[in-house]
C-alpha atoms as an extended CHARMM CRD file, in Angstrom:
* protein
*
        83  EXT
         1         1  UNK       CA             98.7090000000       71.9650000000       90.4280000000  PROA      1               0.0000000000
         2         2  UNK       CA             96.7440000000       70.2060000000       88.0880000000  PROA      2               0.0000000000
         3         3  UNK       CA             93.2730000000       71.2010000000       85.5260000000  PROA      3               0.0000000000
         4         4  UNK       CA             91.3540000000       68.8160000000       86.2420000000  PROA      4               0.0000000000
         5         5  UNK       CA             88.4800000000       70.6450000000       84.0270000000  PROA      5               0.0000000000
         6         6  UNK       CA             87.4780000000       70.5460000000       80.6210000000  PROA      6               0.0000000000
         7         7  UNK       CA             88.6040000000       74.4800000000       79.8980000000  PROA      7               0.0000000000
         8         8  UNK       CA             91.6800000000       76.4070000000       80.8050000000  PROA      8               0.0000000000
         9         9  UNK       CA             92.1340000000       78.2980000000       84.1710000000  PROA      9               0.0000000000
        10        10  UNK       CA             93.0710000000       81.5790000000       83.9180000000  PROA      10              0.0000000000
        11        11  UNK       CA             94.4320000000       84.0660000000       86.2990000000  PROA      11              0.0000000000
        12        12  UNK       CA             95.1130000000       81.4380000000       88.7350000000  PROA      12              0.0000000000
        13        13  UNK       CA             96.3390000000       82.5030000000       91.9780000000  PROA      13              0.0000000000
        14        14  UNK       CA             98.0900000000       80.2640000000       94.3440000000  PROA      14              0.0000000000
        15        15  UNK       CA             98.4080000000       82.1170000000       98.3680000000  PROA      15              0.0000000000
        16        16  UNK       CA            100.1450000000       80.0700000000      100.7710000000  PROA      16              0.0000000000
        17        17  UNK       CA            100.0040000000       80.7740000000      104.4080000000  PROA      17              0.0000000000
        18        18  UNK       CA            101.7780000000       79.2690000000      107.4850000000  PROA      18              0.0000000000
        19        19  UNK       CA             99.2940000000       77.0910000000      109.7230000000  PROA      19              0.0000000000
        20        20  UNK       CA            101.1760000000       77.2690000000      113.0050000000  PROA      20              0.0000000000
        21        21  UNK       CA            103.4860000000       78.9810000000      114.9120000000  PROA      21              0.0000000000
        22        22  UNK       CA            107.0010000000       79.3700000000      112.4540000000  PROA      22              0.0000000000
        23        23  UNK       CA            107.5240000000       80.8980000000      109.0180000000  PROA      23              0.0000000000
        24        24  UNK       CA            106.0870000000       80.9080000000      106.1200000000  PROA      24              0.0000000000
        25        25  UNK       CA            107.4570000000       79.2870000000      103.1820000000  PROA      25              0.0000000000
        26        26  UNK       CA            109.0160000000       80.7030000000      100.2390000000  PROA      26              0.0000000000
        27        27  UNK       CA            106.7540000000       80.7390000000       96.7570000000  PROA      27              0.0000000000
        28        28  UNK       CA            109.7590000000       80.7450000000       93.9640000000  PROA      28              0.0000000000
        29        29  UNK       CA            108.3940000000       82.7290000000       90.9790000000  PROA      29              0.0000000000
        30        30  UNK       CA            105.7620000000       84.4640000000       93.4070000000  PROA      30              0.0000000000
        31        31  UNK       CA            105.2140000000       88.4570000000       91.9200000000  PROA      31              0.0000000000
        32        32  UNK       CA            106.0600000000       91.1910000000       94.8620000000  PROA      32              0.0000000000
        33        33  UNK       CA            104.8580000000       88.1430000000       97.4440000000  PROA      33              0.0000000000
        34        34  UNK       CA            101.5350000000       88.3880000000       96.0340000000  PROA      34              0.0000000000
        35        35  UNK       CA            101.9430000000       84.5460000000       95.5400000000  PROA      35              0.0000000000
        36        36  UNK       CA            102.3420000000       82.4480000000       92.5890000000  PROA      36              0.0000000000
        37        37  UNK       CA            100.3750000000       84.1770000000       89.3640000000  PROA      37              0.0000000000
        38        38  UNK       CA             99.6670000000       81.8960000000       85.9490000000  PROA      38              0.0000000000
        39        39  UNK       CA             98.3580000000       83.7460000000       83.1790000000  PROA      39              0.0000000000
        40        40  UNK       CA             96.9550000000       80.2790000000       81.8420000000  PROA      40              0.0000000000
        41        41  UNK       CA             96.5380000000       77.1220000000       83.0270000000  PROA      41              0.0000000000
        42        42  UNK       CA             95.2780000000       74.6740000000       79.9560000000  PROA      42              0.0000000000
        43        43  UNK       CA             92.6810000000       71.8440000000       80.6540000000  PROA      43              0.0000000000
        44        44  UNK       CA             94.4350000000       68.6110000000       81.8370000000  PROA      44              0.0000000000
        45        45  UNK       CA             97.7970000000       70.1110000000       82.5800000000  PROA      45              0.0000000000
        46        46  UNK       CA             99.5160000000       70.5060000000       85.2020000000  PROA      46              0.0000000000
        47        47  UNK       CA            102.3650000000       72.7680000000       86.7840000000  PROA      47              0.0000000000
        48        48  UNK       CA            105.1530000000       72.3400000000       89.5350000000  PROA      48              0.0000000000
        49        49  UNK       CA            105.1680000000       75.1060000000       92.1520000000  PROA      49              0.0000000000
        50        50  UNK       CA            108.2910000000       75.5170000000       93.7760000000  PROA      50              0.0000000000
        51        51  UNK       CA            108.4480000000       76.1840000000       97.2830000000  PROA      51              0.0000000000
        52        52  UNK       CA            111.7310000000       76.7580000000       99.2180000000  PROA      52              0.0000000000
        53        53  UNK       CA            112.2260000000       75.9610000000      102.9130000000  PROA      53              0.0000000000
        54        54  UNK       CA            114.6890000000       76.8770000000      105.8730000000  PROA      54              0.0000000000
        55        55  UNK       CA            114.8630000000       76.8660000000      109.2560000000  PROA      55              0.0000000000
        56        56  UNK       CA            111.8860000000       77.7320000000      111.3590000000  PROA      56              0.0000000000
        57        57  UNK       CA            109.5930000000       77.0570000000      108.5800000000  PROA      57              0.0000000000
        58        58  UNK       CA            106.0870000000       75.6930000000      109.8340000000  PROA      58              0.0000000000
        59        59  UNK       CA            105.4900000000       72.0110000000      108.2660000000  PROA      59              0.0000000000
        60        60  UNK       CA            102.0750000000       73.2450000000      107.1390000000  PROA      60              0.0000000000
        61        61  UNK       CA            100.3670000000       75.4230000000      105.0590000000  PROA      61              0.0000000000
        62        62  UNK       CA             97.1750000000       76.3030000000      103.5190000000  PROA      62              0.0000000000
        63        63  UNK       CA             97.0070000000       77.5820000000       99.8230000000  PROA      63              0.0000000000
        64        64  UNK       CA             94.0300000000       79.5490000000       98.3350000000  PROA      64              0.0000000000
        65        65  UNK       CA             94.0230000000       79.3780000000       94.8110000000  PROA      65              0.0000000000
        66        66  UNK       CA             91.8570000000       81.4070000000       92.6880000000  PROA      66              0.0000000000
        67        67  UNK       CA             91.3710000000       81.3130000000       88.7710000000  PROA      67              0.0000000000
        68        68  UNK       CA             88.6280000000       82.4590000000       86.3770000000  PROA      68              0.0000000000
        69        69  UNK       CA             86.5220000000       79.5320000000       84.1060000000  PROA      69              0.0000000000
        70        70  UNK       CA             84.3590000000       81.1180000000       80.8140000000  PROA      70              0.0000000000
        71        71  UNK       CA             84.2320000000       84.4260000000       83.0740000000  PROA      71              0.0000000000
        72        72  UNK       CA             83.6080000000       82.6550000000       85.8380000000  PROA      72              0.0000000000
        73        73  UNK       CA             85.4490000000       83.1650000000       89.3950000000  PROA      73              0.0000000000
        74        74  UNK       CA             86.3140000000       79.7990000000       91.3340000000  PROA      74              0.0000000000
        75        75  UNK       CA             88.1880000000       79.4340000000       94.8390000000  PROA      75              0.0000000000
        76        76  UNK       CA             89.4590000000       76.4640000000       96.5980000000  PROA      76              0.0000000000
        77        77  UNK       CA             91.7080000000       76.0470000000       99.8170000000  PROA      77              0.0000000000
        78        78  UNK       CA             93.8590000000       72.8680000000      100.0000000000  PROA      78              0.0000000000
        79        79  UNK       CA             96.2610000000       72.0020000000      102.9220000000  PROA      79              0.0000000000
        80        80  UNK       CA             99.6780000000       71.0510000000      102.3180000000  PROA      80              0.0000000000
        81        81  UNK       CA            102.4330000000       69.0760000000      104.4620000000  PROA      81              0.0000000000
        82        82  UNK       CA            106.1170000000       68.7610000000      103.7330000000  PROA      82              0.0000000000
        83        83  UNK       CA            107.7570000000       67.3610000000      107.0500000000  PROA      83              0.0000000000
């Protein structure tokens, strides 16, 4: 993930889902599978987000990320593809 923006992100939430039949991959350092939490995300940085995949895992996902700007809430949904 990167910050694009000219302020930090914070509270960002990253939800990944399985698009297709299979399971769903694994979000390392997600919180009680509530996905992946970052406290802070500073402007033009960016983070790795480790996902872990096995057998039966769909190629696809879709992640919702939400984060808070000034006060602010933003959303997004981005598709992503491994295989």
């Amino acid at each position: 993930m990167t910050n694009l923006g000219s302020g930090p992100a914070n509270n960002l939430r990253i939800q990944v889902e399985p698009v297709g039949d299979g399971a769903s991959p694994i979000v390392l350092d997600s919180r009680n599978g509530d996905g992946l939490l970052v406290e802070r995300l500073l402007d033009h940085t960016y983070m790795d987000s480790p996902i872990a995949l096995s057998m039966g895992t769909v190629p696809q996902a879709k992640l919702t990320l939400t984060w808070e700007e000034d006060g602010a809430r933003f959303a997004e949904e981005q598709s992503i593809r491994w295989m």
